[in-house]
Each structure stands twice: as C-alpha cells, then as structure tokens.
N, C-alpha and C positions, 0 to 999 in steps of 0.2 A: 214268319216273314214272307210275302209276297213280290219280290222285286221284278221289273217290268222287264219283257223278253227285248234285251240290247238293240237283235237282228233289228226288229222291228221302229227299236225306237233310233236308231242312227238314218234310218232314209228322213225321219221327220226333222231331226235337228238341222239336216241340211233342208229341207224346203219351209223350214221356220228360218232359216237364214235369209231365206230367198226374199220371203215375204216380210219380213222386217226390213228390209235393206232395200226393198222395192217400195214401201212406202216412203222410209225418208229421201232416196235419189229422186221418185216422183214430187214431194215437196223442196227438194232443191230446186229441179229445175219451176218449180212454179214460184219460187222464192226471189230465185236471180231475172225470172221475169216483172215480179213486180217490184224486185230493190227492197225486199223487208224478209230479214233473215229471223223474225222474231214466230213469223209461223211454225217453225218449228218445232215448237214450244207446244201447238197446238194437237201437232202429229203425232206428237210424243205416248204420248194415250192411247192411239188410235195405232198403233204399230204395233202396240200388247196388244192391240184386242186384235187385230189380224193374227199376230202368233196364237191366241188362242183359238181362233178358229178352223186355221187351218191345221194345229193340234187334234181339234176334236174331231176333224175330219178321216184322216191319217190312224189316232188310234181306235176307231171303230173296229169292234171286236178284237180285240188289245185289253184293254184296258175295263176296270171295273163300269157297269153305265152311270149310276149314281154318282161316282165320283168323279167321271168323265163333266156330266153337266156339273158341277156342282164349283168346278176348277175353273172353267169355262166360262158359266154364269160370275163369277165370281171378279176374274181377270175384265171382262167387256164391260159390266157394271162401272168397274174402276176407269178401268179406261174411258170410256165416256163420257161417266161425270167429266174428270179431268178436263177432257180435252174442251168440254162444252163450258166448264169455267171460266176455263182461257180464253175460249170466244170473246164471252162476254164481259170480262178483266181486259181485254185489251185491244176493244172497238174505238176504235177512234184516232187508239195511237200510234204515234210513229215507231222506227225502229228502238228497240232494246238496249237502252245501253250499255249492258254485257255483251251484245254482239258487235258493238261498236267499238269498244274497246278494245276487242277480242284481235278484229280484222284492221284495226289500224296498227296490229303488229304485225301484220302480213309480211313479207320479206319480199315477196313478188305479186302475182298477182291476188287478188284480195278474192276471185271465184272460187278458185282452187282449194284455196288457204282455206276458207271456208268448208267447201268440199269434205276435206280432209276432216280438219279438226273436230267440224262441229254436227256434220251428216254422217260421214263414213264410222264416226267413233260412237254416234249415239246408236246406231245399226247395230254395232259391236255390244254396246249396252245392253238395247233391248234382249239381244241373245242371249249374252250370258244370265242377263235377271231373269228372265224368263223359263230358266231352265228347271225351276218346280212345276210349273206350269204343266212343262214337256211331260215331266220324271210322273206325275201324280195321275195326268188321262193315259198313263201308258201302262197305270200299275192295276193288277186284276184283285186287291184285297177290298174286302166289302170296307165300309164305314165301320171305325170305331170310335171308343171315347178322345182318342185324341183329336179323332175329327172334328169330331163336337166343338173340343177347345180350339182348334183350330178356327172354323165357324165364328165362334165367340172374339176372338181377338181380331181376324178380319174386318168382322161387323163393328167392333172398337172402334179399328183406325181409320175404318169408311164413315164413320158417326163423326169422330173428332175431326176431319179432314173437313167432311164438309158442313160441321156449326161453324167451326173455324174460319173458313173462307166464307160465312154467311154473315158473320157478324163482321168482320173485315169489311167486306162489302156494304154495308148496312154505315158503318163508324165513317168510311170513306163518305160515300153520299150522302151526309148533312156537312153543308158549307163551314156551319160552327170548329168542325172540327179539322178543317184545314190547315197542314205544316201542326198538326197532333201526333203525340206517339198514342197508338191503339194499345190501351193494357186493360181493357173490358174481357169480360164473362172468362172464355177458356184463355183467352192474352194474358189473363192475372195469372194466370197458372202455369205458363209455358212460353216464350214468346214466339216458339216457333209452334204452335197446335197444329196446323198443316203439315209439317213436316213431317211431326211425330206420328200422324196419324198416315200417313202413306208408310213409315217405317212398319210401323202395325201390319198394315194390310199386309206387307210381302212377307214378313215373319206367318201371318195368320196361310199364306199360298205356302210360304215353303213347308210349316206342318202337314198339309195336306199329303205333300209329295214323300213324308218322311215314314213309308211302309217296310221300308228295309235300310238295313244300316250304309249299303251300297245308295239306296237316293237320298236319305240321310246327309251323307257327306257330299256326293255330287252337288246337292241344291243347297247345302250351305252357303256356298259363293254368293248366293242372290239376295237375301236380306244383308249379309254382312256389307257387300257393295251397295245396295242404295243403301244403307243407314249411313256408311261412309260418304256416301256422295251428297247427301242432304244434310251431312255434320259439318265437314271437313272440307266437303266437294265445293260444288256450285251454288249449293244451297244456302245454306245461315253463312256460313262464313264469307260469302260476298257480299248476300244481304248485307247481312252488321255493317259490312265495312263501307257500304253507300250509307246505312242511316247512322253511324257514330254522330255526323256532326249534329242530325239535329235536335237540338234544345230538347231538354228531359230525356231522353235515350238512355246518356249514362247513370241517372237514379235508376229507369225502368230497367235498364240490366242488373244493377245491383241488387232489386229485389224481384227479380222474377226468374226461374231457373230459364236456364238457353235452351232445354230438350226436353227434358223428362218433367211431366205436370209434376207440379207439389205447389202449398199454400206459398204464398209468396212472402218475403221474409219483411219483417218489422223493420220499422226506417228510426235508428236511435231520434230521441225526440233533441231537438234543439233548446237551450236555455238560453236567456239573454241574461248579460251579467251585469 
C-alpha cells in the first residue's frame, strides 16, 4: 500500500478549492453580464480540468509520474470534450429552463439566489468529485493491474458518453425527426448513455486514486456523488420529468432500461379481437 504523504496533499486541496471556485465565480460574473445563466453548464468541464492541472502542478515530485499524467490526461480530456459539447449543443439558444425555473424561486434577489445555489454549490461539487483526481497524482505507487482496469472502464464511459451524444446529435438534425423520442443505436439500450457514460468515467478516476485503503475510502464520495447526481440529481430525473409528456416517451421507458445498458425488453404483441 502506497498512500500519498497528507503534509503535502492538504496545501493542494485548498488551492484546488481556489481554482475551482475561481473559475465558476469568473463565469458568474460573465453570466449576469450577458443574462444566460446556462453557461455554466459549459464551465462545468472546464473547472475539472483546472483542478487537474493545477493538481499536477502541486504534486510534482509527490507523487508517481506515470500516474501523475495519466490522472491528469485523463480528467482534461473529459473535461473538454464536455464542455466543447455544450458549446456546440447550445449555440443558438436562450436560457436553460432549469435555470429558469430554478431562479423564479428566488425569495429576493434572483443574482444572488443564483450565486448561491447554482455557482457557489457546483464549486463545492467540482471539489469534492474531484478528490481521486487529488488522492491518485499524490500517490508515489507505480501502475498496476488495477490500473489497467481502471484505464479500461474510463475509456468505456468516455466511448459511451460521447457515441451517445453523437448520435443524439445526429437524430436531432434531421427535421424528420422532430418532437421524436430518440431510442436509436446506444438510446435502445439505455436511455440515458450520456449519463452512464460520465458515471463510468469517474468510477474509472476513482480506481486510479484507490492505492491505499485510506484513498480508497476518501475518494469514494466522488463516483458515489456524480452517479447520485446524474440518477436522482439534476440529471435523468429532471430530464424524464420535462419529456413525460411527449408522445411515445412512456412505451420508450417501458422498454428501455433508465441507466444501466441491457437489450431493451419485448413490447407484448397486441391482438385484435
């Protein structure tokens, strides 16, 4: 068991705080400038990959180097795509109706409210997800086979994340299929593939960080939380509840599981009598 020397990694948690929390209050205030709180959305991405840089910065000579880059390369990739998805997912449009919603519960003012809820608390996020990230470039054990598996399940959920949002994309831009449910290629299988596939990923970051039973358990919080947040959270469980009403939805849920791929089940056949 190699676990990472504490001293060393407690100065980085706090200037991974800094830097998380300095990129979303810099998309605040660039948000309440242009009145569209759906940016981000876009930041969200790009907040990991600052925590992982300025990680990989901090645990130099710390930490293993291979698996220094390897955490590093791994987090920014994610991050990236992500955010650069979103670019392009949501050129055009106006604000989010989740944040719309959100801030028309405001009690006072609607800046603040925001502030709060929805920058100050994803700052909180990024940190705590983030924390294999921290625990794995701080640990001095060479690569092993779990690594490997780790590797493997990352590359999974980075594969199925983005076929998923490619064919999305793809289903979206032909007019034909306008006011359609998408239940093509990996949608027959899952209807959230995006989702599943980011849970992946962070399961696939937190093996990395799991070289001692102490980062083991510390960086459990981080998959357990985004899987929760993408189940339960803001993710499917809101989605769903914007597209119940429309036409075909409730057959497409009954035979397509809501998270975890499998064949999609048999629709009893109908007789006429």
């Amino acid at each position: 068991m190699n676990p990472p020397d504490w001293n060393t990694l407690l100065p980085c948690l706090v200037a991974t705080a800094a830097a998380g929390a300095g990129v979303l209050l810099a998309t605040f205030a660039l948000a309440v400038r242009l009145g569209l709180h759906r940016i981000v959305d876009v930041t969200w991405g790009l907040a990991f990959c600052a925590v992982a840089v300025v990680t990989f910065v901090l645990s130099d000579g710390h930490g293993d180097e291979v698996r220094r880059l390897l955490v590093t390369g791994a987090t920014v990739v994610w991050g990236l795509r992500l955010s650069l998805h979103i670019v392009h997912r949501s050129r055009g449009h106006g604000e989010d109706p989740r944040y719309t919603a959100l801030l028309d519960k405001a009690p006072g003012s609607r800046t603040w409210y925001a502030l709060r809820t929805v920058y100050l608390s994803q700052a909180g996020l990024v940190w705590l997800i983030s924390l294999p990230v921290q625990l794995a470039a701080h640990s001095p054990a060479p690569l092993g086979p779990l690594d490997v598996f780790a590797a493997i399940v990352w590359a999974a959920g980075l594969t199925f994340e983005t076929v998923g949002d490619h064919q999305l994309a793809r289903f979206k831009a032909d007019p034909a299929n306008r006011g359609r449910v998408m239940d093509q290629g990996l949608w027959a299988w899952t209807r959230h593939p995006n989702y599943f596939g980011d849970a992946l990923v962070w399961w696939g970051l937190y093996l990395l960080a799991c070289t001692s039973w102490q980062t083991g358990l510390a960086g459990l919080v981080s998959p357990v939380v985004m899987t929760l947040l993408l189940t339960v959270g803001s993710g499917k469980r809101l989605l769903e509840k914007r597209m119940a009403h429309r036409p075909g939805f409730a057959a497409y849920a009954a035979r397509t599981s809501g998270f975890l791929p499998r064949p999609p089940r048999q629709q009893p056949s109908r007789h006429r009598r």
